[in-house]
C-alpha positions in Angstrom: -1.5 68.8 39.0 2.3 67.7 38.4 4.1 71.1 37.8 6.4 70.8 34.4 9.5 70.1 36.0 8.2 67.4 37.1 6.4 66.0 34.5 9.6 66.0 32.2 11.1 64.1 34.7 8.5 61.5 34.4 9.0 61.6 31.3 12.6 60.6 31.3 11.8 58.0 33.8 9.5 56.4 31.6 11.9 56.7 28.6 14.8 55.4 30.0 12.5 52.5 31.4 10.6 52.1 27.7 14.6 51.7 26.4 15.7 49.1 29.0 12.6 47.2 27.9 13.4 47.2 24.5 16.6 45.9 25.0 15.0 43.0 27.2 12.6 42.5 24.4 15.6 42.4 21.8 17.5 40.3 24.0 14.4 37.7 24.2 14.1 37.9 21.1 17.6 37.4 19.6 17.1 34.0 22.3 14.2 33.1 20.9 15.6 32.8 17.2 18.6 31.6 18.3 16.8 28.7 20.5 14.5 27.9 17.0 17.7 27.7 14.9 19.1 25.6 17.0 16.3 23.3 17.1 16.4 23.4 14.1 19.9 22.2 13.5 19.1 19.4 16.1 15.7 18.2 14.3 16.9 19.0 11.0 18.3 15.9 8.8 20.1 18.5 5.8 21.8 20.1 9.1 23.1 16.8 10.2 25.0 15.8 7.2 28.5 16.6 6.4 28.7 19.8 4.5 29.8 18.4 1.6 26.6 16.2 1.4 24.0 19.1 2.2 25.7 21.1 0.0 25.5 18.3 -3.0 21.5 18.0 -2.0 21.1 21.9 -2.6 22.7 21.9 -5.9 20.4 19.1 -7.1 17.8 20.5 -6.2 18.6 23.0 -8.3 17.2 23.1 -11.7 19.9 22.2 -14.3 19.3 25.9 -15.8 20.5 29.1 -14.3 18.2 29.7 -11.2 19.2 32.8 -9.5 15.9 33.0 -7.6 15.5 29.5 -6.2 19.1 29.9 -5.3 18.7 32.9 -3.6 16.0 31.6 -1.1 18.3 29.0 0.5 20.0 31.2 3.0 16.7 32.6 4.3 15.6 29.2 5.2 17.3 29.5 8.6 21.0 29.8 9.8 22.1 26.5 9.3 20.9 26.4 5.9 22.3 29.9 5.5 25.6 28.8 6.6 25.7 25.7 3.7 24.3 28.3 0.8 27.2 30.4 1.7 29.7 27.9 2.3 29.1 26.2 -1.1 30.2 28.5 -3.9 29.6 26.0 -7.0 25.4 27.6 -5.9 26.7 30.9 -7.6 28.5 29.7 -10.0 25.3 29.3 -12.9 24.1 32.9 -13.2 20.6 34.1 -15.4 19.1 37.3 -15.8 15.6 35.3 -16.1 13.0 36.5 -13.6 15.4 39.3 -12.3 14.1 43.2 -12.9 16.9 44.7 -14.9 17.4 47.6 -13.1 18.7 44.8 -10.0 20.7 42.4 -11.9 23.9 44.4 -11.9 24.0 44.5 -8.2 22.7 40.7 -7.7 25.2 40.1 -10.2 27.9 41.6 -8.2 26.6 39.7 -5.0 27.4 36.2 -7.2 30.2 36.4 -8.3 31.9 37.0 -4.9 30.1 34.0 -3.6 31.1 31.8 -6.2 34.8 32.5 -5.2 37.1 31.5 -8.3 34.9 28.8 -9.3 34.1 28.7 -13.3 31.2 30.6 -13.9 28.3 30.2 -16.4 26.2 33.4 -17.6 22.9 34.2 -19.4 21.7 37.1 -20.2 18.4 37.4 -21.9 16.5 40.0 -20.9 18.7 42.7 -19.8 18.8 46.2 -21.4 21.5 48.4 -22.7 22.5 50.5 -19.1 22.2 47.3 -17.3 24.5 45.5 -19.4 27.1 47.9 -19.8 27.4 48.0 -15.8 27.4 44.2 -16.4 30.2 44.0 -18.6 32.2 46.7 -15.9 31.5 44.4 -13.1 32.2 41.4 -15.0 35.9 42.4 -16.2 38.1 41.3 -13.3 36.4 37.4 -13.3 36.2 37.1 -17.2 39.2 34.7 -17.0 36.2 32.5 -14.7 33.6 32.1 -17.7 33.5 29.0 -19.5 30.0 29.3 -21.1 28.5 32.9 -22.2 24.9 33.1 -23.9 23.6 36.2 -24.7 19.7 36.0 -26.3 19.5 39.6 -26.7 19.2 42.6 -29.4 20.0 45.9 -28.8 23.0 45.5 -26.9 26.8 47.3 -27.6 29.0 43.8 -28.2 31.9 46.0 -28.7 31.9 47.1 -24.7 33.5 43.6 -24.2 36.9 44.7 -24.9 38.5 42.1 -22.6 39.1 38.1 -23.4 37.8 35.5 -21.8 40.5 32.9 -21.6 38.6 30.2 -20.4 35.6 30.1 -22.6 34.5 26.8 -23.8 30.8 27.4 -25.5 29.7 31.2 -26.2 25.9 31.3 -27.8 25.4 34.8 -29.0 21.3 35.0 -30.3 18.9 38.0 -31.7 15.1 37.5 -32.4 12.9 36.5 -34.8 12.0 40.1 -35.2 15.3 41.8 -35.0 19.2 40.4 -36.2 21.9 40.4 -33.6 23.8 43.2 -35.2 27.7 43.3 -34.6 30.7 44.1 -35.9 32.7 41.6 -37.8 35.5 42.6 -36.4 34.3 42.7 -33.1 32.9 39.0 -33.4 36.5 38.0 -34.4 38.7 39.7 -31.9 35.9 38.1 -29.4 37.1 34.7 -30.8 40.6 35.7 -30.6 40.5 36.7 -27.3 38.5 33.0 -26.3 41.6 30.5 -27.5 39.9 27.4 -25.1 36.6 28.2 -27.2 35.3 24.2 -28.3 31.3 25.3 -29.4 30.5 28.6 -31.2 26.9 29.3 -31.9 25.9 32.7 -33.9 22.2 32.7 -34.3 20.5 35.3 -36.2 23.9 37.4 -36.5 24.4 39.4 -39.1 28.0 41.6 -39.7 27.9 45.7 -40.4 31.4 45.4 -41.9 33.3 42.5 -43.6 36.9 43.8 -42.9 37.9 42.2 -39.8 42.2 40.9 -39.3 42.1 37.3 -40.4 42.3 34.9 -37.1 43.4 31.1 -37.5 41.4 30.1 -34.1 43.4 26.1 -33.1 40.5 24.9 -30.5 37.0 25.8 -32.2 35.6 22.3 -32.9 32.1 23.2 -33.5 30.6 26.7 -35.1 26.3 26.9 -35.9 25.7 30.2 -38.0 22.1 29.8 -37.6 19.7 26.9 -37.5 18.9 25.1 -40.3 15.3 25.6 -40.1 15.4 29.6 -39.8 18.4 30.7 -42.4 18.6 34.0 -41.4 22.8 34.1 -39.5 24.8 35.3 -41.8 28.6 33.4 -42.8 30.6 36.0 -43.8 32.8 35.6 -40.9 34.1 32.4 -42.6 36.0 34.7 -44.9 38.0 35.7 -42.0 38.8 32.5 -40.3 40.6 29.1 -39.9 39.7 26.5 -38.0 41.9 23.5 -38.2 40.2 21.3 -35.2 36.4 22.1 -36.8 34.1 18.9 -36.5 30.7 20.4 -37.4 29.4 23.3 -39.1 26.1 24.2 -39.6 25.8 27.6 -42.3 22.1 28.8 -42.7 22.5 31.3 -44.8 25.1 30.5 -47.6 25.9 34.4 -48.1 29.6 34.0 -49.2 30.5 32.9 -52.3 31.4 29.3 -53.2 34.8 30.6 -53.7 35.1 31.8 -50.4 33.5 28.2 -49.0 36.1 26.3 -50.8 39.0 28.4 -49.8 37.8 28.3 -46.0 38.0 24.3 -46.7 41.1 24.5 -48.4 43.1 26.5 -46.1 41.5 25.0 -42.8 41.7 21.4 -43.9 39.5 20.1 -40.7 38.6 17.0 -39.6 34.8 17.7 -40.5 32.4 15.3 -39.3 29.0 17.0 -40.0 28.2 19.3 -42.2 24.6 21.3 -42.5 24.1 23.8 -45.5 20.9 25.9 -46.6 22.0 26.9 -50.3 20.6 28.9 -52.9 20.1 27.2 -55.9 21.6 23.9 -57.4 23.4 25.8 -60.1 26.0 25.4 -56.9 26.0 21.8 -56.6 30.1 21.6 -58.8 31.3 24.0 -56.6 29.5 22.0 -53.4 31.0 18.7 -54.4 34.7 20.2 -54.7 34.1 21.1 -51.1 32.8 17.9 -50.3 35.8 16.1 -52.1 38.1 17.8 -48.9 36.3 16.4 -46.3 37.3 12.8 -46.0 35.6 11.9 -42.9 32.4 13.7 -43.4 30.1 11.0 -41.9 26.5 13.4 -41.4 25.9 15.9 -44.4 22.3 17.8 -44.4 21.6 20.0 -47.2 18.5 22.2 -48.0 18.2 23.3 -51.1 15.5 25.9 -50.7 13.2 23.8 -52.8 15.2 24.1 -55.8 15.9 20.6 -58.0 18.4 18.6 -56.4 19.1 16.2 -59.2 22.2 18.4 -60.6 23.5 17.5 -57.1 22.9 14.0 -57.7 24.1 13.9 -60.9 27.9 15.7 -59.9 27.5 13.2 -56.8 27.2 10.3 -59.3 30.2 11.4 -61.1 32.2 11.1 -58.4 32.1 8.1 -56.7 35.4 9.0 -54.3 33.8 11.6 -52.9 32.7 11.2 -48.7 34.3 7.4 -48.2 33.0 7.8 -44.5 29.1 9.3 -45.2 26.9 7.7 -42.8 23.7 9.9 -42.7 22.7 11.6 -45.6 19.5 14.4 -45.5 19.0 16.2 -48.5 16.1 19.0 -50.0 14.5 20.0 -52.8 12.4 19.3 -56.2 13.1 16.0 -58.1 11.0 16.3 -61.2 12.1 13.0 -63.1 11.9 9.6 -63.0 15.7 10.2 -63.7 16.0 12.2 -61.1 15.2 9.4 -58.6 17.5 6.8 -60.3 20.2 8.7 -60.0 19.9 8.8 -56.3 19.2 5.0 -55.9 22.6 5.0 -58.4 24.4 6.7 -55.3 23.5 4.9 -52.9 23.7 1.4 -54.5 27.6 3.0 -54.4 27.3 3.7 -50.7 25.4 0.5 -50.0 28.3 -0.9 -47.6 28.7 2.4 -45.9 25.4 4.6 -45.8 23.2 4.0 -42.7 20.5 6.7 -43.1 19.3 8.6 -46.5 16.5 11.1 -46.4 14.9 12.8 -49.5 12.4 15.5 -48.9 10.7 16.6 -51.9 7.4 18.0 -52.7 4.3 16.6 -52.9 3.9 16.6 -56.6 6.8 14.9 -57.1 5.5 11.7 -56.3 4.1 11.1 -59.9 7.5 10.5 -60.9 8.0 7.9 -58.3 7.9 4.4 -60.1 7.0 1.5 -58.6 10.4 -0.3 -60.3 12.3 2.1 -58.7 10.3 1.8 -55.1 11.1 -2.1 -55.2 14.9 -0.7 -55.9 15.1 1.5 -52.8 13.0 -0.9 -50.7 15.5 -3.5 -51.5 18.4 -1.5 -50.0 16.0 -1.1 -46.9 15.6 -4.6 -46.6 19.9 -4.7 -46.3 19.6 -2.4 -43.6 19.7 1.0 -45.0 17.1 3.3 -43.6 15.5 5.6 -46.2 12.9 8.4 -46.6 11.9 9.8 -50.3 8.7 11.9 -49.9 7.5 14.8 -48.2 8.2 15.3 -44.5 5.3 13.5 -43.3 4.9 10.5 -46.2 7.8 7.9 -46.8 6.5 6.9 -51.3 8.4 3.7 -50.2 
């Protein structure tokens, strides 16, 4: 039998000649991946093309939405494909928090936004949680001057760690959930406007304000601002107190919580070039305070009111009064109760007016108030129809022409 001096020399031996072959093994196999990406540079056609063509092909076949996943499995195709992901940063420019665990965003996060280089940059964030989107918002500071759209779908998160601007923001979409507001500061929500002077599209969905004390801002670029949908009313637009917006086109307000004072002053002092206008009010009791407002809005071409089911033919009636009110109305959707026959010929009245002008009118009443609906009147409206005019009076579903 070997003595032990012996055997641990054996052993050695054998080590040293286990090593050399793992090396040769490494070496083989390093050849072997290197012979298969090379074939596959030769055989494959996305290889082939100039990079600026295999790089285009990768980004369409991108979905148009943020895709952080798909776009993450390019590079571990093979080399060559590797070598286009990584050479084309516009791929890391669209960045989503959809699919990713929370806890690995901030670090993926990190990873994109060296690859995209300097390129703009648009983010979503709709699932992360509060410790993941403060390191986020750390990580994000030294590119904010890359974003140009920001959407945040998400409750629960600290707004007011964004303490830097974003000077090259053009569309910012801040949403809560049906269950729970987005709660923020006013004042937060303005100096994040004043620190976005390129911002063009605002959209504040299920917002609500803690205080109403913000600095005034007069904001030269905003063009169009949505506090809420229509459908949901629920965002409030007390922010409007603290604003003007000289360049606005559209507004959407879903929750009229301001007072009409405060509307018409926001007009007054703004003086935009509105072009479409969506309101959810509270009662008709409003509707001489809506038509001043109307009255500075000269090229107001879409207008959609709700009036939460209340009777609209007060509105009608002021609208009537005031025939040199929106010259350039084109589309015309309106809400509520009309409980008279003279209810309804006050609106053909308005738009007999508007005949030369009006392309679309739609009246959504209640069922009920279909009794009222002559057929004198029908053969009225139908006979604006037949000049072109496209009209609904009826419920959302039934045209009572």
């Amino acid at each position: 039998m070997p003595s032990a001096n012996e055997l641990r020399g054996l052993i050695e031996d054998l080590s040293k000649v286990v090593a050399l072959q793992r090396e040769i093994l490494e070496e083989l196999e390093h050849q072997l991946r290197s012979a298969k990406s090379d074939l596959n540079t030769l055989v494959d056609p996305v290889a082939q093309l100039p990079l600026e063509l295999s790089s285009e092909i990768f980004m369409q076949c991108l979905s148009t939405t943020a895709d952080m996943q798909a776009a993450a499995l390019l590079p571990c195709v093979c080399r060559s494909w590797s070598d286009i992901a990584l050479a084309t940063p516009s791929l890391w420019t669209t960045i989503s928090d959809d699919g990713v665990p929370a806890v690995k965003f901030p670090q993926l996060f990190e990873i994109w936004l060296r690859r995209g280089k300097n390129l703009p940059l648009s983010l979503s964030l709709r699932h992360i949680d509060p410790v993941a989107f403060a390191d986020t918002v750390e990580a994000l500071e030294e590119h904010a001057y890359r974003v140009q759209e920001l959407e945040i779908l998400r409750v629960g998160l600290d707004l007011g760690q964004i303490t830097y601007p974003f000077t090259a923001l053009e569309t910012l979409t801040l949403e809560g959930s049906k269950q729970e507001f987005l709660a923020s500061s006013a004042s937060e929500m303005v100096e994040m406007l004043r620190g976005a002077s390129k911002l063009v599209e605002c959209n504040l969905l299920r917002a609500y304000y803690r205080d109403h004390t913000p600095s005034d801002l007069t904001h030269c670029s905003l063009q169009h601002l949505r506090l809420g949908r229509l459908e949901d009313g629920h965002s409030s637009a007390v922010i409007l107190r603290h604003l003007t917006l000289p360049s606005l086109q559209t507004l959407c307000i879903s929750r009229f919580d301001i007072s009409t004072t405060d509307f018409l002053q926001f007009f007054t002092r703004s003086s935009p070039p509105l072009r479409s206008l969506e309101l959810r009010l509270p009662v008709s009791d409003v509707a001489s305070e809506t038509i001043a407002c109307l009255k500075l809005l000269p090229d107001l071409a879409n207008l959609r009111i709700i009036y939460n089911w209340d009777n609209v033919g007060t509105f009608f009636d002021k609208l009537a009064a005031a025939p040199d009110v929106l010259p350039a109305l084109r589309d015309f959707w309106i809400s509520g109760y009309l409980r008279n026959l003279a209810g309804y010929q006050r609106v053909l009245d308005v738009l007999t007016r508007r005949r030369k002008t009006l392309r679309s009118f739609h009246l959504v009443v209640a069922e009920e108030d279909e009794d009222h609906f002559s057929a004198d009147v029908g053969a009225a409206f139908r006979e604006l129809v037949g000049e072109g005019m496209e009209i609904h009076i009826g419920t959302a579903v039934k045209n009572f022409l």
